[in-house]
N, C-alpha and C positions, 0 to 999 in steps of 0.2 A: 327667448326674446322678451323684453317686458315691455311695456305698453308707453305709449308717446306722451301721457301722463305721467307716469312714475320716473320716466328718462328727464323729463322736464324738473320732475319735486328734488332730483338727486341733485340737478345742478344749482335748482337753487338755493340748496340750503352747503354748498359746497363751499373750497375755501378755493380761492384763486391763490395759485403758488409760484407760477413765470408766466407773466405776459407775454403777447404777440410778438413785442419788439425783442423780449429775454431768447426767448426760442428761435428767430430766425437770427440774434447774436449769435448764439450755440452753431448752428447749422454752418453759418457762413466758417465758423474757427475750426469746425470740424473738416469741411470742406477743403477749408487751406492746410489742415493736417496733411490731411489724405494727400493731395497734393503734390506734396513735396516731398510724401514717403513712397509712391507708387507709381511716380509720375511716369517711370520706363518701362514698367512691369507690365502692362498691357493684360490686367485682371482679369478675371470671371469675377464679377458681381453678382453675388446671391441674395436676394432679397428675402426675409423672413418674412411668410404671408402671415395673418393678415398686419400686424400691428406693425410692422416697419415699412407701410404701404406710403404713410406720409410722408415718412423720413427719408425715401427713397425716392420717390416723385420729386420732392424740392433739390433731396443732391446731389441727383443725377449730373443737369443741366451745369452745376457748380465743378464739374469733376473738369479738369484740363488735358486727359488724357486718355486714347485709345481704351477701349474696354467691351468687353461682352458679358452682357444682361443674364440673367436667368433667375427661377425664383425656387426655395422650398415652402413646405406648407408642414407645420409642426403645430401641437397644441399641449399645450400642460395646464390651460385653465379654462376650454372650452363653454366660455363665458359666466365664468363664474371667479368669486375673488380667490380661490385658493389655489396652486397650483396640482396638479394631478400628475398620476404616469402621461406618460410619452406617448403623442398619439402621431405619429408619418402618416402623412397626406401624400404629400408629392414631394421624391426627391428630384435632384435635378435632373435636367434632360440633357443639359451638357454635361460633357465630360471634364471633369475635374483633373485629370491623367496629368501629372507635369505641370501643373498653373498654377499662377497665384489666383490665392483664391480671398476674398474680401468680401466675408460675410456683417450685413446690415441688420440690427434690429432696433427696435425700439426701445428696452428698457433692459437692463440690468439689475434685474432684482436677486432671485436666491443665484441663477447663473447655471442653476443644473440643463436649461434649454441651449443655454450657447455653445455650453461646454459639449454637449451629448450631439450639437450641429458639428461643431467643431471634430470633435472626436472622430463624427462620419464621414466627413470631406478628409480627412487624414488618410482611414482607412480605405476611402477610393481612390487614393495614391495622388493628392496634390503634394505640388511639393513644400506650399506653405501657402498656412491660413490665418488670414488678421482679420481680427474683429471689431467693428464700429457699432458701437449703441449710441444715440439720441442724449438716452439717460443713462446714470447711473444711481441706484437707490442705496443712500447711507445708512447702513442699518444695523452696522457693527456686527456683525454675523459673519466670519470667514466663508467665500465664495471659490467657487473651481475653479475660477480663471478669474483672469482681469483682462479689459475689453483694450485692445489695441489705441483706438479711439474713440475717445467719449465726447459729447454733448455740453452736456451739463450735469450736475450731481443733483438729486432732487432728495428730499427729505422721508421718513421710512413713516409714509404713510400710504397710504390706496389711493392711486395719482390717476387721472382719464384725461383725454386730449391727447392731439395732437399723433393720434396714429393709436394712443392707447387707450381703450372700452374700458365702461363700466356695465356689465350684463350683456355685452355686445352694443349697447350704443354709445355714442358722443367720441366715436374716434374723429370727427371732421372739426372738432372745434383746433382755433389755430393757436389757442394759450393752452397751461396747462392746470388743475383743478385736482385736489384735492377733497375724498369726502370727510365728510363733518367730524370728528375726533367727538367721541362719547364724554358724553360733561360726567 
């Protein structure tokens, strides 16, 4: 955890990169995605803890269609900027057996967390799983998968807000922030 000082110096020397209005744009298009791809499927929603806590809170409410909740709990960067091995917390408590399954997260960056969530909701015998990220990070690097539906495309820097930390703070802010690019 770093100190409510240093959480403060990080935002303000950061770069604002989608504002409030950009990101609930994103949310609502995502939203109507989902939509009108799932509308009869009657899902299991998995929410990625922590970082697709925001993303998931707001599009809930947006969703028009029968659905049950449930969350996992995975770590690859255990608040730090790089990501790590694969830490499982909590898999889910529902059963995945036969459902669609429409797993949330926040950001699409290297992709080795969606795919390795993914992988495992297969191997407990759904019968199909789509993927929603918030974001996706352009960064020209071939990734494991590509996210069913996306958000918005954010730039291949070190992004916080909006569900995503920087050292474990500032996932409540409602835009999204970029840190400082080294001169």
């Amino acid at each position: 955890m770093i100190s409510s000082a240093r959480a403060r110096e990080i935002l303000d020397k950061a770069s604002l990169v989608r504002t409030e209005e950009e990101v609930q744009a994103a949310l609502k298009k995502v939203a109507r995605e989902i939509n009108a791809a799932l509308r009869d499927a009657h899902p299991l929603v998995l929410s990625v803890m922590g970082g697709a806590v925001v993303f998931t809170g707001q599009l809930l409410p947006l969703l028009d269609f029968p659905l049950d909740f449930d969350y996992v709990h995975v770590s690859r960067y255990r608040n730090a900027r790089r990501g790590g091995e694969m830490h499982w917390k909590v898999e889910p408590h529902e059963s995945v057996r036969d459902r669609v399954v429409l797993l949330l997260d926040d950001i699409l960056d290297e992709g080795h967390t969606l795919a390795a969530l993914q992988d495992r909701i297969m191997e407990l015998g759904a019968k199909r799983c789509y993927s929603a990220v918030f974001a996706d990070k352009k960064h020209g690097r071939e990734k494991p998968l590509h996210a069913d539906f996306i958000g918005m495309e954010l730039p291949d820097r070190f992004v916080f807000g909006y569900g995503m930390d920087i050292e474990g703070a500032w996932r409540n802010l409602p835009a999204i922030y970029a840190v400082k690019e080294q001169d």
